[in-house]
N, CA, C and O atoms as a GROMACS GRO file, in nm:
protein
  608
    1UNK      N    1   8.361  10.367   9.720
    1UNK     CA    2   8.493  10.370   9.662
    1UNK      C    3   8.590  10.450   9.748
    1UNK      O    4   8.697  10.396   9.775
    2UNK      N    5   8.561  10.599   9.804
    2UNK     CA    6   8.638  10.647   9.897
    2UNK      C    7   8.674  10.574  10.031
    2UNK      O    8   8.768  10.609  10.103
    3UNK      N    9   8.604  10.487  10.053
    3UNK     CA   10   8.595  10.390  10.188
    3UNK      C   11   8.737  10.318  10.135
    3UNK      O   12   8.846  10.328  10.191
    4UNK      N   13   8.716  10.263  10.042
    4UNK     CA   14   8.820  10.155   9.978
    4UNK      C   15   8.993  10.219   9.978
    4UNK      O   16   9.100  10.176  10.019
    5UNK      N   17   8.955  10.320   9.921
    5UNK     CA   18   9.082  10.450   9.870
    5UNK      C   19   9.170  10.464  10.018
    5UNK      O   20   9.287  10.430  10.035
    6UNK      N   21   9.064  10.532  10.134
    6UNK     CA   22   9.101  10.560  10.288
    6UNK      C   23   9.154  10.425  10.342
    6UNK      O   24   9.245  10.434  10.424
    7UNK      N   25   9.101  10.276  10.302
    7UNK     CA   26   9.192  10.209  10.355
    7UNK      C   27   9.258  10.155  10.300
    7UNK      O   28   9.284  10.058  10.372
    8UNK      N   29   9.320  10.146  10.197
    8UNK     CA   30   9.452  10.132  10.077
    8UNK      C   31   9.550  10.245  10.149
    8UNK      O   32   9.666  10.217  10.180
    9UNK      N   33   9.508  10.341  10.166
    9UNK     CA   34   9.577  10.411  10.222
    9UNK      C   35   9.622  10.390  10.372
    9UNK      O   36   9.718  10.466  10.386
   10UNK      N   37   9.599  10.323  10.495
   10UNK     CA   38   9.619  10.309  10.627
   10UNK      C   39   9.739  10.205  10.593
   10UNK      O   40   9.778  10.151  10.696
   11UNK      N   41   9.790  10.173  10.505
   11UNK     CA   42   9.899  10.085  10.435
   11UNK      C   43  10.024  10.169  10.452
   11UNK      O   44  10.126  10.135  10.513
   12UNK      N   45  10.002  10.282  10.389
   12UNK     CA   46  10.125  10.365  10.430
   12UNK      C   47  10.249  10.357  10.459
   12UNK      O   48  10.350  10.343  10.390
   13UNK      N   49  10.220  10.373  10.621
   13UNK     CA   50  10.323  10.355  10.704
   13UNK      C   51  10.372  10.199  10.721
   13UNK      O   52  10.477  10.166  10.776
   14UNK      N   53  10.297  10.129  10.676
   14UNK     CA   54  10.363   9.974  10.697
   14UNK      C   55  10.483  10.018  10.549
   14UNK      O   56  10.604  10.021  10.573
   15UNK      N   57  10.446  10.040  10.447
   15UNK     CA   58  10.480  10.027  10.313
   15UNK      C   59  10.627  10.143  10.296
   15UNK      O   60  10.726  10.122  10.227
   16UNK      N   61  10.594  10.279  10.393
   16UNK     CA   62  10.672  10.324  10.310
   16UNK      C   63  10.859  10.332  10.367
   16UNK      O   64  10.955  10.395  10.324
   17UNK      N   65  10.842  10.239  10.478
   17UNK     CA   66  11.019  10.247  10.522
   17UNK      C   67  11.056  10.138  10.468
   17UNK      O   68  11.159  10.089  10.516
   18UNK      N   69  11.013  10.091  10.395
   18UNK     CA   70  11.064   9.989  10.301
   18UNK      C   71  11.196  10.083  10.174
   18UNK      O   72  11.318  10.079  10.156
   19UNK      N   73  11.091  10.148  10.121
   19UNK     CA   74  11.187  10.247  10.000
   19UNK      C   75  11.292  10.311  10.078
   19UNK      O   76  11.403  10.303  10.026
   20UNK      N   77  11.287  10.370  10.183
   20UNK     CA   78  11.357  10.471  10.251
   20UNK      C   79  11.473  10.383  10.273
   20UNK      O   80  11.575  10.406  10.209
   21UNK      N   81  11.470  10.291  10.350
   21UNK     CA   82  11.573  10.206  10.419
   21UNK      C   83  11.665  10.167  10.271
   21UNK      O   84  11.783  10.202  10.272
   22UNK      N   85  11.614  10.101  10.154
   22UNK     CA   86  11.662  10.081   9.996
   22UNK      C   87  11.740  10.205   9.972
   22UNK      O   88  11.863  10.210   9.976
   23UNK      N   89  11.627  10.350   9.934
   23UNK     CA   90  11.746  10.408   9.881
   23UNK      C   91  11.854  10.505  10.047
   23UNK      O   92  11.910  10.608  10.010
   24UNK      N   93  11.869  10.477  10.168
   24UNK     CA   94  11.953  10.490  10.215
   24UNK      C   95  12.033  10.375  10.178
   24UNK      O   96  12.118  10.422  10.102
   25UNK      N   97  12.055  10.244  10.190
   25UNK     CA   98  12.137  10.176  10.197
   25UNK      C   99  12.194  10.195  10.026
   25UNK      O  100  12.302  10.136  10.012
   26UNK      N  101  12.151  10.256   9.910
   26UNK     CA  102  12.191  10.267   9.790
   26UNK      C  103  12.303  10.362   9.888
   26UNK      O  104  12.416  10.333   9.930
   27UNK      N  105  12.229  10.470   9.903
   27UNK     CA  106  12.389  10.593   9.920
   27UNK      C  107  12.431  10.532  10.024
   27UNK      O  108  12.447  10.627  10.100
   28UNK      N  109  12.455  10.456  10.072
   28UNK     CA  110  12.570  10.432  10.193
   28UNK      C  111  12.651  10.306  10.106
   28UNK      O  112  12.766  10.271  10.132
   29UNK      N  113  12.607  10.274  10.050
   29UNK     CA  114  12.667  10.171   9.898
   29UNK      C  115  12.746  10.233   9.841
   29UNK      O  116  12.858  10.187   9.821
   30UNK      N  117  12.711  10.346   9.801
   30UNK     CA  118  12.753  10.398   9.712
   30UNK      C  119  12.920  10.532   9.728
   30UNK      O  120  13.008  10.570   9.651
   31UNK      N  121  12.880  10.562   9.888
   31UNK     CA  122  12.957  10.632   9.928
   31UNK      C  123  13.109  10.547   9.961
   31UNK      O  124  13.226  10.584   9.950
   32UNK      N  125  13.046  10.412  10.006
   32UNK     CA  126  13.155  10.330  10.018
   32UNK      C  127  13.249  10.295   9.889
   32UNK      O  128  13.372  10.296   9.893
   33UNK      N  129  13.164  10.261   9.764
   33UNK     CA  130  13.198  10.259   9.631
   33UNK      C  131  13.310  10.383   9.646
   33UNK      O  132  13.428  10.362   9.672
   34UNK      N  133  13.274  10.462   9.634
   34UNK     CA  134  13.351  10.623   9.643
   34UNK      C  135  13.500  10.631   9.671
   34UNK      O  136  13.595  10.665   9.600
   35UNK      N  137  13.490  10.583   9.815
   35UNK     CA  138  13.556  10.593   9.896
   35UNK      C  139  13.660  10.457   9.860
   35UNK      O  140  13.758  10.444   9.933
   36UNK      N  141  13.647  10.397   9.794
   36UNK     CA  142  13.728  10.289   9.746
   36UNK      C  143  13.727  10.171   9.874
   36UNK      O  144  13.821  10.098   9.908
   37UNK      N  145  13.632  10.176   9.914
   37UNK     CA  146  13.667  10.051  10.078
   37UNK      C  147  13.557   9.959  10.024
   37UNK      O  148  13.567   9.854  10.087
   38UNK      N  149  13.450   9.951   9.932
   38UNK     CA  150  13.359   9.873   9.886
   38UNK      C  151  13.332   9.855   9.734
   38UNK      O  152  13.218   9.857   9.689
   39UNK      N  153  13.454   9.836   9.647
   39UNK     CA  154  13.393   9.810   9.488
   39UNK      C  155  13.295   9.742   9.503
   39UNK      O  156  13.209   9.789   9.429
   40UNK      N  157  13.252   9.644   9.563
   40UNK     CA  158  13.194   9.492   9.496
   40UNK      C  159  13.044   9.573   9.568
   40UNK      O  160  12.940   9.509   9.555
   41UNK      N  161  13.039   9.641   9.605
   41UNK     CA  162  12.880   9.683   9.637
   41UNK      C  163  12.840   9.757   9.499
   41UNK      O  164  12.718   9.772   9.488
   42UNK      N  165  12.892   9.789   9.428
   42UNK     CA  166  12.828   9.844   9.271
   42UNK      C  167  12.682   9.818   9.260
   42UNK      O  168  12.582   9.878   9.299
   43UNK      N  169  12.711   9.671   9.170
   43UNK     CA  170  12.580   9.578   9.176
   43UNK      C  171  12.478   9.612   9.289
   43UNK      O  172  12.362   9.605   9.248
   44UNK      N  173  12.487   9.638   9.388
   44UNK     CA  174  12.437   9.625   9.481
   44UNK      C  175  12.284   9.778   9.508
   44UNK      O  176  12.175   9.800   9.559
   45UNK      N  177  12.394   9.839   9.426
   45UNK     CA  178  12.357  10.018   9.432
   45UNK      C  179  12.248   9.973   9.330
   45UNK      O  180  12.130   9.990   9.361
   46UNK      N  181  12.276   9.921   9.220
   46UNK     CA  182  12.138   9.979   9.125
   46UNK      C  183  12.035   9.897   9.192
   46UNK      O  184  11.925   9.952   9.189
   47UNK      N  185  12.035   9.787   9.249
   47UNK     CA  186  11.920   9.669   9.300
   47UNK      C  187  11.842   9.776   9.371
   47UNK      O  188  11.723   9.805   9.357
   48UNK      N  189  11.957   9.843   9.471
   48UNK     CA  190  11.854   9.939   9.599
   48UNK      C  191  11.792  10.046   9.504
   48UNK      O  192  11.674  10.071   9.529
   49UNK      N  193  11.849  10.115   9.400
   49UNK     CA  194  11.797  10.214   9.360
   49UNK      C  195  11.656  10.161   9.297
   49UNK      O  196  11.544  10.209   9.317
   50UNK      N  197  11.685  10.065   9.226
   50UNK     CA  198  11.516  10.035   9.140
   50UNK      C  199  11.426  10.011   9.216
   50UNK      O  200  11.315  10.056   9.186
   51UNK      N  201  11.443   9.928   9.350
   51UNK     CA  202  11.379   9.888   9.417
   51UNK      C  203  11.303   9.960   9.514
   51UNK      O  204  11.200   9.921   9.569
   52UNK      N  205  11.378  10.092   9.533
   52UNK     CA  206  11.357  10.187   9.667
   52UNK      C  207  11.285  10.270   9.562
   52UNK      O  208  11.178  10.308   9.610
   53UNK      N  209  11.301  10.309   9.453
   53UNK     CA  210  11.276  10.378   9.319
   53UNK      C  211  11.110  10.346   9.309
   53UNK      O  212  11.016  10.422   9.327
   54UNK      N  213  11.113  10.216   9.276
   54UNK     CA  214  10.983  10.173   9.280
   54UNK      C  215  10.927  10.152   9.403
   54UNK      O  216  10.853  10.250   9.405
   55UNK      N  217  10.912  10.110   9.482
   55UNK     CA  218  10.878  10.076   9.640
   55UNK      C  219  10.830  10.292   9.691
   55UNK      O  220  10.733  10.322   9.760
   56UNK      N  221  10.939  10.406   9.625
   56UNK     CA  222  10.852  10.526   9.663
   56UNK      C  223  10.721  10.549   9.599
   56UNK      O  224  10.608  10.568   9.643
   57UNK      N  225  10.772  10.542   9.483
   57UNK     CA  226  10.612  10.537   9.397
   57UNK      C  227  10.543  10.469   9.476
   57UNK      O  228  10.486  10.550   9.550
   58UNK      N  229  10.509  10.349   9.508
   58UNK     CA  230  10.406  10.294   9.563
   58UNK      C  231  10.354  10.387   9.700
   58UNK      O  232  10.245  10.439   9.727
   59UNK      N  233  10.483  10.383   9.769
   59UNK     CA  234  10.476  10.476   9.939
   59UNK      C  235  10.432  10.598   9.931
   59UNK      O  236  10.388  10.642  10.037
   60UNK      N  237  10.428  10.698   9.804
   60UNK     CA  238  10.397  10.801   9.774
   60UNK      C  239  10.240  10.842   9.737
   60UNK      O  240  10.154  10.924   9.767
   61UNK      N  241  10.268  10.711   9.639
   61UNK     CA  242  10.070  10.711   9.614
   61UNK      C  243   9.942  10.691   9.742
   61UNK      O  244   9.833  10.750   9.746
   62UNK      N  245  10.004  10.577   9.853
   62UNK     CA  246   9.953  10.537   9.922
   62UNK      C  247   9.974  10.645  10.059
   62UNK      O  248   9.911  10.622  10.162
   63UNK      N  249  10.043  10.731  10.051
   63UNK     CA  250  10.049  10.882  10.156
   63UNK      C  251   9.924  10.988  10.109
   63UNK      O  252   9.862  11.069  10.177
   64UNK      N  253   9.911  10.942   9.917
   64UNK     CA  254   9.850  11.038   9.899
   64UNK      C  255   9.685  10.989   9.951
   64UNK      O  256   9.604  11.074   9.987
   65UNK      N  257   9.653  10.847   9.948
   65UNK     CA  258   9.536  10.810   9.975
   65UNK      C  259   9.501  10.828  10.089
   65UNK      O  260   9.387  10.869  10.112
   66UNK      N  261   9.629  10.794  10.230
   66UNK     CA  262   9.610  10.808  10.339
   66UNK      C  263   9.593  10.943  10.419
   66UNK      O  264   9.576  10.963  10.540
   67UNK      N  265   9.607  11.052  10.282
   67UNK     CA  266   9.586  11.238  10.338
   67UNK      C  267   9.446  11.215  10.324
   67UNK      O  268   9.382  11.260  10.419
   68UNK      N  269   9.367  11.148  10.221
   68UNK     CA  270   9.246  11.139  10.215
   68UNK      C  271   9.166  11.183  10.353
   68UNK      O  272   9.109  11.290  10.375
   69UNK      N  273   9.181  11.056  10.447
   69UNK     CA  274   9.100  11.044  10.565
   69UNK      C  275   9.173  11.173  10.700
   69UNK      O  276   9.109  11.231  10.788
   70UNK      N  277   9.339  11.186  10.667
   70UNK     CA  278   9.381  11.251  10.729
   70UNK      C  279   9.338  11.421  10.711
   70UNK      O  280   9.287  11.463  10.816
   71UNK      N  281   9.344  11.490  10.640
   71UNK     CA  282   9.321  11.588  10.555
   71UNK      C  283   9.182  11.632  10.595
   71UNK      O  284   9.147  11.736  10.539
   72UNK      N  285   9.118  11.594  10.655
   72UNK     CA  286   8.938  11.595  10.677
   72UNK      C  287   8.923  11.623  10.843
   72UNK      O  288   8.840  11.705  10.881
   73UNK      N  289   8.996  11.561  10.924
   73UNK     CA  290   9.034  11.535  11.048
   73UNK      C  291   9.142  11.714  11.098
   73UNK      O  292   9.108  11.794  11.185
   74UNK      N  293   9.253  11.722  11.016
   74UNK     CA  294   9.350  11.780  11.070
   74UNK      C  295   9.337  11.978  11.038
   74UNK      O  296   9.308  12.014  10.924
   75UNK      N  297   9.358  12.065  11.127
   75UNK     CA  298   9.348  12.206  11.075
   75UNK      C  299   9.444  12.277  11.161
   75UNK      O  300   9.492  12.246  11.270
   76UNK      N  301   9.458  12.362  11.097
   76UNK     CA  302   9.568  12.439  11.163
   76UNK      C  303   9.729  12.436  11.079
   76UNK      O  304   9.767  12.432  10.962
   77UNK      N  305   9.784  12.440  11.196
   77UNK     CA  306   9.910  12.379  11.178
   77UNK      C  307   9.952  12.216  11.139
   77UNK      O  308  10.048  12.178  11.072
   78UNK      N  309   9.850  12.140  11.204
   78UNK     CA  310   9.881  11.995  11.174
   78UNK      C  311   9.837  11.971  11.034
   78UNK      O  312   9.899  11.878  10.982
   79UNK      N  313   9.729  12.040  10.941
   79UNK     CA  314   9.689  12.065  10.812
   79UNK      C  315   9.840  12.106  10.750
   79UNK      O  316   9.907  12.037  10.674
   80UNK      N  317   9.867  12.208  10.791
   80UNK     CA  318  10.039  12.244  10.694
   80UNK      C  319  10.114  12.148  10.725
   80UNK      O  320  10.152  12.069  10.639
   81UNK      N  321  10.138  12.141  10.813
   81UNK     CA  322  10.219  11.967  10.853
   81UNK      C  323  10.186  11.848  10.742
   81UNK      O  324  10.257  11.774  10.674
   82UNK      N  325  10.087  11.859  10.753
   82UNK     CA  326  10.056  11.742  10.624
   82UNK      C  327  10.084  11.743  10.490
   82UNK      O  328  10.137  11.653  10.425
   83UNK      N  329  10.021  11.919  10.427
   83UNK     CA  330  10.052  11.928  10.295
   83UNK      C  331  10.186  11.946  10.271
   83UNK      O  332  10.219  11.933  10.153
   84UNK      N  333  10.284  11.977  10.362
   84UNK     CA  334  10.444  11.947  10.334
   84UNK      C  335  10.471  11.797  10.359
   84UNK      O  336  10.546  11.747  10.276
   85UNK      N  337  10.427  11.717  10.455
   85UNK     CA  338  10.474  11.595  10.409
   85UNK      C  339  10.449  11.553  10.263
   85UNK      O  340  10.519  11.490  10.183
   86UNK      N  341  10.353  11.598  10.257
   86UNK     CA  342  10.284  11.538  10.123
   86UNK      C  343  10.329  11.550  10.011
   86UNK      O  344  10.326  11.457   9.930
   87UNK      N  345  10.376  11.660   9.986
   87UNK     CA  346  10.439  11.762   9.833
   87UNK      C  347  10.597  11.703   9.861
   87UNK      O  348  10.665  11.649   9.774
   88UNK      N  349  10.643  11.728  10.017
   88UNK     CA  350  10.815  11.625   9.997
   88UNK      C  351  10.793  11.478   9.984
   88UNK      O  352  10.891  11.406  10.005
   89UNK      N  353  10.722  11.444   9.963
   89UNK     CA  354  10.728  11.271  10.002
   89UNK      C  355  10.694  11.225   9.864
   89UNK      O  356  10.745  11.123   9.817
   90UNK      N  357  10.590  11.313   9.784
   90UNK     CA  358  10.633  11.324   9.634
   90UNK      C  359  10.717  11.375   9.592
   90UNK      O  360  10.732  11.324   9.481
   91UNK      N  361  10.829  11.488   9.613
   91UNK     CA  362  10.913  11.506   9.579
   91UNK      C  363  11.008  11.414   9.575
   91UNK      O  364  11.077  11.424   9.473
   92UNK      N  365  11.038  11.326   9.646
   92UNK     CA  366  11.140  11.203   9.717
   92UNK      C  367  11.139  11.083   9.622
   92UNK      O  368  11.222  11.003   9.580
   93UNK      N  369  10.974  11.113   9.603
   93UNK     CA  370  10.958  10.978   9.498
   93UNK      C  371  11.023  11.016   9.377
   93UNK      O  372  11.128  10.965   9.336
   94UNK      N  373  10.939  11.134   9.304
   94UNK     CA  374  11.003  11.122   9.159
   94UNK      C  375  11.154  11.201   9.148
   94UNK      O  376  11.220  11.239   9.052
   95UNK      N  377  11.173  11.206   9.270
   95UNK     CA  378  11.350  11.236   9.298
   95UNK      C  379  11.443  11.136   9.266
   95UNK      O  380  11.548  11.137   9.202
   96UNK      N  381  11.357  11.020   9.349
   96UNK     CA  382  11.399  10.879   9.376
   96UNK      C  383  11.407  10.801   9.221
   96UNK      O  384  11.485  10.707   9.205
   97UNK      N  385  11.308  10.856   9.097
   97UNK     CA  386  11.318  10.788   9.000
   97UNK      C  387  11.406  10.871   8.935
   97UNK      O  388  11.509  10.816   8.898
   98UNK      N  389  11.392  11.018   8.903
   98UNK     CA  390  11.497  11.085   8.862
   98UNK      C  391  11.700  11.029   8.890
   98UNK      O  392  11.814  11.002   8.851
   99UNK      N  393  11.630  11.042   8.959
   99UNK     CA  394  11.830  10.967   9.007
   99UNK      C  395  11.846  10.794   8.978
   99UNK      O  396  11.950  10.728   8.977
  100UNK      N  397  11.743  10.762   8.962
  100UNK     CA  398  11.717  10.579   8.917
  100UNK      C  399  11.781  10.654   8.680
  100UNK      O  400  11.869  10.618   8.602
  101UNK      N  401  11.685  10.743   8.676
  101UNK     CA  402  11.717  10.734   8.531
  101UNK      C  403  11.845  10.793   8.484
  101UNK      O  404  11.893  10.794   8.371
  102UNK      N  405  11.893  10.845   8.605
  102UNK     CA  406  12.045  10.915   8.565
  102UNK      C  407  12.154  10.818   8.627
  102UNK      O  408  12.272  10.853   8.628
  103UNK      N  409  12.125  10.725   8.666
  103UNK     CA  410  12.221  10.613   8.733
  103UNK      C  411  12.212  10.547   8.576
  103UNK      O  412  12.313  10.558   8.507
  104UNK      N  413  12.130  10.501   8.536
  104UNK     CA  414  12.101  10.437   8.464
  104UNK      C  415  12.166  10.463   8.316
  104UNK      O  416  12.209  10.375   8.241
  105UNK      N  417  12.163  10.623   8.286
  105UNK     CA  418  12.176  10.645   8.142
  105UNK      C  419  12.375  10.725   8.167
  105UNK      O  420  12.440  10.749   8.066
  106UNK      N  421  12.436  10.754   8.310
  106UNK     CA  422  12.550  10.746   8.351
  106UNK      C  423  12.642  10.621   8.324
  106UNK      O  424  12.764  10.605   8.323
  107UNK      N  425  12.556  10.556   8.306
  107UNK     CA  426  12.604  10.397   8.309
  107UNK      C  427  12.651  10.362   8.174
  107UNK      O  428  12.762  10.319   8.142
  108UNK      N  429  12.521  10.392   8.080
  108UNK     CA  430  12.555  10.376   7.908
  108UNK      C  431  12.643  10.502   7.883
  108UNK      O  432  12.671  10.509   7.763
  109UNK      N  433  12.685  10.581   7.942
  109UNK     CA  434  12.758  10.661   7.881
  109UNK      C  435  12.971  10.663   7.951
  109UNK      O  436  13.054  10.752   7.968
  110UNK      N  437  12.971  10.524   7.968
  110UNK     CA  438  13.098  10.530   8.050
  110UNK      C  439  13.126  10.615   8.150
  110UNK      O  440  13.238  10.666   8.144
  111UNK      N  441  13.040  10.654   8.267
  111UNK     CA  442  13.019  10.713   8.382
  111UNK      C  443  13.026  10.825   8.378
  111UNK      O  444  13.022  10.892   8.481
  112UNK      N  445  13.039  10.891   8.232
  112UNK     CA  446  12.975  11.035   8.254
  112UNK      C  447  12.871  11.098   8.288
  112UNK      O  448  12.786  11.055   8.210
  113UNK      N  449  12.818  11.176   8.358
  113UNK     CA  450  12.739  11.194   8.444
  113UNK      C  451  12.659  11.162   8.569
  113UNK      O  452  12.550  11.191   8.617
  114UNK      N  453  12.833  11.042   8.619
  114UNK     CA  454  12.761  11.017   8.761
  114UNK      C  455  12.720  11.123   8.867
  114UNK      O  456  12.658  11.116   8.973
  115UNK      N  457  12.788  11.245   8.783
  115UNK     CA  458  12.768  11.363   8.938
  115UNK      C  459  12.642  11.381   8.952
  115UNK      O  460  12.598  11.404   9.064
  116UNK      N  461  12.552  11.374   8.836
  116UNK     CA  462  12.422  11.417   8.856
  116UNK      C  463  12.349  11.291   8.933
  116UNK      O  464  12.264  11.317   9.018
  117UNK      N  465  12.377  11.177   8.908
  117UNK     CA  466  12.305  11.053   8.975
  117UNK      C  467  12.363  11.101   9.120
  117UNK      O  468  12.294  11.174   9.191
  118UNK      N  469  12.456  11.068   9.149
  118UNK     CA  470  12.481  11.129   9.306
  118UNK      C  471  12.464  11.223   9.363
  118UNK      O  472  12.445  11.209   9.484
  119UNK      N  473  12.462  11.384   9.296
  119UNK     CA  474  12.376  11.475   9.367
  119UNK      C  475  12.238  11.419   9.364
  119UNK      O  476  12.179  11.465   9.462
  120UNK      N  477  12.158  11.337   9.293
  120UNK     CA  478  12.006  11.305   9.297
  120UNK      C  479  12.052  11.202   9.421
  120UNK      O  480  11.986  11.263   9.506
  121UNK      N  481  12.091  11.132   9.470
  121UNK     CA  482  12.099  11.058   9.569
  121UNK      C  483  12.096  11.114   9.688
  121UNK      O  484  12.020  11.078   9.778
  122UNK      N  485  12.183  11.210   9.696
  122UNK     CA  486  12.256  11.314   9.817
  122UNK      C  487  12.096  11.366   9.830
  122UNK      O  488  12.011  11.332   9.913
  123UNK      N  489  12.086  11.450   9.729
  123UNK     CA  490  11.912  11.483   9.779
  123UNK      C  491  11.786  11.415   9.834
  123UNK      O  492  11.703  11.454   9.915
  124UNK      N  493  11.803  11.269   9.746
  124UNK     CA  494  11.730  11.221   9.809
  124UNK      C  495  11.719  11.168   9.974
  124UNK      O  496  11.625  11.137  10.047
  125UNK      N  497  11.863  11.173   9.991
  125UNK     CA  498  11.874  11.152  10.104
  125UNK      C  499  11.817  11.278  10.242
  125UNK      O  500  11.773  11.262  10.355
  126UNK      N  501  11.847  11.409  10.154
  126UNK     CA  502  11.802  11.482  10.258
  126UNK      C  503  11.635  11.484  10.274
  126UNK      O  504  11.573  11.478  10.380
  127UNK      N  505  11.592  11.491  10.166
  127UNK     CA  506  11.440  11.456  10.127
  127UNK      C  507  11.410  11.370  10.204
  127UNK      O  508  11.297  11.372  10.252
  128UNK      N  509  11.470  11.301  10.228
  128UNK     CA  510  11.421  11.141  10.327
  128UNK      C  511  11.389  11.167  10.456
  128UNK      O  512  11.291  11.129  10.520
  129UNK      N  513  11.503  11.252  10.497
  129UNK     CA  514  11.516  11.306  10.628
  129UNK      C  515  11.414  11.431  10.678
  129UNK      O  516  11.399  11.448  10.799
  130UNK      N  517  11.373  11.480  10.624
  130UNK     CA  518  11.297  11.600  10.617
  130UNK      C  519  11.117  11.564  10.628
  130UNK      O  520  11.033  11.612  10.704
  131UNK      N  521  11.099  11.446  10.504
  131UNK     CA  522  10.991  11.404  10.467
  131UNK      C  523  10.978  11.314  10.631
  131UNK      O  524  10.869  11.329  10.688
  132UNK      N  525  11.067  11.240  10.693
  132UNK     CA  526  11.037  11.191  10.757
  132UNK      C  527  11.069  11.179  10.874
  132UNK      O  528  11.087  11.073  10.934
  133UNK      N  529  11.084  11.344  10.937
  133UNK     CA  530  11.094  11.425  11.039
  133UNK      C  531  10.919  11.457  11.068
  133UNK      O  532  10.855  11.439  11.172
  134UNK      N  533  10.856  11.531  10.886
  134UNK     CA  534  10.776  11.576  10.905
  134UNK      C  535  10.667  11.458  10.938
  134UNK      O  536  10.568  11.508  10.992
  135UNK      N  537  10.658  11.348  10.924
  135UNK     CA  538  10.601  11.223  10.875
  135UNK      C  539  10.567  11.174  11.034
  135UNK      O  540  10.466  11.123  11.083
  136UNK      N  541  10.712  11.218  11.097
  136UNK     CA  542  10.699  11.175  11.241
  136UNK      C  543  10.628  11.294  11.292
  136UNK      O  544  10.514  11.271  11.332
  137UNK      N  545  10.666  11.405  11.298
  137UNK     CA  546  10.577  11.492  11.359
  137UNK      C  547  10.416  11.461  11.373
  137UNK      O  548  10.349  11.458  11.476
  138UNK      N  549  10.372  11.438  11.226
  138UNK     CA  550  10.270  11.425  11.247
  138UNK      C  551  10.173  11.304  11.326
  138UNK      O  552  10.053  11.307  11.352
  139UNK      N  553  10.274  11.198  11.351
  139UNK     CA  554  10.207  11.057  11.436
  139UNK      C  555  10.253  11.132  11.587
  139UNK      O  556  10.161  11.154  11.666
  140UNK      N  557  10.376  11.167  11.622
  140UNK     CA  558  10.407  11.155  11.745
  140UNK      C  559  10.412  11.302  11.825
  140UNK      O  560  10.436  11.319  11.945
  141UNK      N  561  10.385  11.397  11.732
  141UNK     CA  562  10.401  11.566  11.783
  141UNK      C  563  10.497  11.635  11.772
  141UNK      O  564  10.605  11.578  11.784
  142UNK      N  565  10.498  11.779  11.746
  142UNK     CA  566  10.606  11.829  11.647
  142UNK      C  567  10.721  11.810  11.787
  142UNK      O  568  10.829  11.807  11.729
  143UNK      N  569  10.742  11.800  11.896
  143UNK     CA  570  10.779  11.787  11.941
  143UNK      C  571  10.876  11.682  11.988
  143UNK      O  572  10.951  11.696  12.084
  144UNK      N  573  10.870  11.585  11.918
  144UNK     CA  574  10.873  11.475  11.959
  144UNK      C  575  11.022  11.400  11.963
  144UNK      O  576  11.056  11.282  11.978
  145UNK      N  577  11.099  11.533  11.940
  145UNK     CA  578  11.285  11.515  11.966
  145UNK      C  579  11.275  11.571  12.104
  145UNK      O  580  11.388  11.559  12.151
  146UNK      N  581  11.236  11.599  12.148
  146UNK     CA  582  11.254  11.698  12.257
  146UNK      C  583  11.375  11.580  12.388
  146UNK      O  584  11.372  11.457  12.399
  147UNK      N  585  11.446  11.662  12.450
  147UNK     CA  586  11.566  11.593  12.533
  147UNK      C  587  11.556  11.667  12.675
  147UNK      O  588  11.600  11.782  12.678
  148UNK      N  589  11.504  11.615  12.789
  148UNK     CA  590  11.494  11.483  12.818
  148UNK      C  591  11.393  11.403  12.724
  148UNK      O  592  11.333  11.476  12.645
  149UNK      N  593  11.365  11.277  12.717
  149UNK     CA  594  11.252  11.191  12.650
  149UNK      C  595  11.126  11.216  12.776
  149UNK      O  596  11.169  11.208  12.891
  150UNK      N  597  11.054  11.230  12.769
  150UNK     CA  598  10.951  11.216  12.892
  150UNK      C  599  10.905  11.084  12.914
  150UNK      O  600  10.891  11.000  12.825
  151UNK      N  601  10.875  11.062  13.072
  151UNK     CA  602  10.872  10.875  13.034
  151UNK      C  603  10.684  10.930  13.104
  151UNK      O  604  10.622  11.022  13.157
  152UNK      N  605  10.672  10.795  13.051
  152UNK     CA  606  10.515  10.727  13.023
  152UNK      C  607  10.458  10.720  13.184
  152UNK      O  608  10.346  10.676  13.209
   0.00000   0.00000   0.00000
């Protein structure tokens, strides 16, 4: 069964820039909304939110399967590297639904309380960035902004 779990999990990374790319393109929807240069993307915002909403859950569970095999392998520093991807990348998720249920109940209430759906967005967005700074670190080396690029 752990055999099974470890490779449900090597899914991951195919699976999880799916959500990311959704709920960025929600807040860049949404900022435009804002900004009055895009009404007609409205509609558009809740599709990405449910979708990216649901699509983390999935990306989240399947990070947690894929620490499985990783987690056994990694010590040190690349071990802390992991358990912070891990704890932000769940954070992101039920961030990601948190701001799905306040879009949602902003909505039945004649847009009172969009501030809270959009600070949950704004966060999620930094969450995104962070989770998947650390996400990269760990495939490519903490290093791996470094300027010049080093060639091959």
């Amino acid at each position: 069964m752990l055999q099974v779990i470890e490779w449900i999990g090597l899914l991951h990374p195919m699976v999880v820039h799916f959500p990311i790319a959704l709920l960025l393109a929600a807040a860049l929807a949404e900022g435009l909304v804002i900004a009055g240069w895009a009404p007609g993307l409205a509609p558009g915002v809740r599709f990405c939110l449910w979708t990216g909403a649901l699509g983390a859950v999935v990306a989240a569970s399947l990070g947690w399967a894929d620490a499985i095999l990783l987690a056994g392998q990694s010590m040190g520093f690349m071990h802390s590297l992991l358990t912070w991807h891990r704890w932000l990348g769940t954070s992101t998720a039920l961030g990601a639904v948190l701001t799905l249920v306040a879009y949602e109940v902003s909505g039945r209430r004649n847009g009172r309380g969009r501030f809270w759906y959009r600070l949950g967005l704004v966060l999620c967005v930094l969450l995104i960035a962070v989770t998947g700074h650390l996400g990269a670190s760990l495939v490519y080396g903490w290093h791996y902004l470094k300027w010049p690029p080093s060639v091959m």
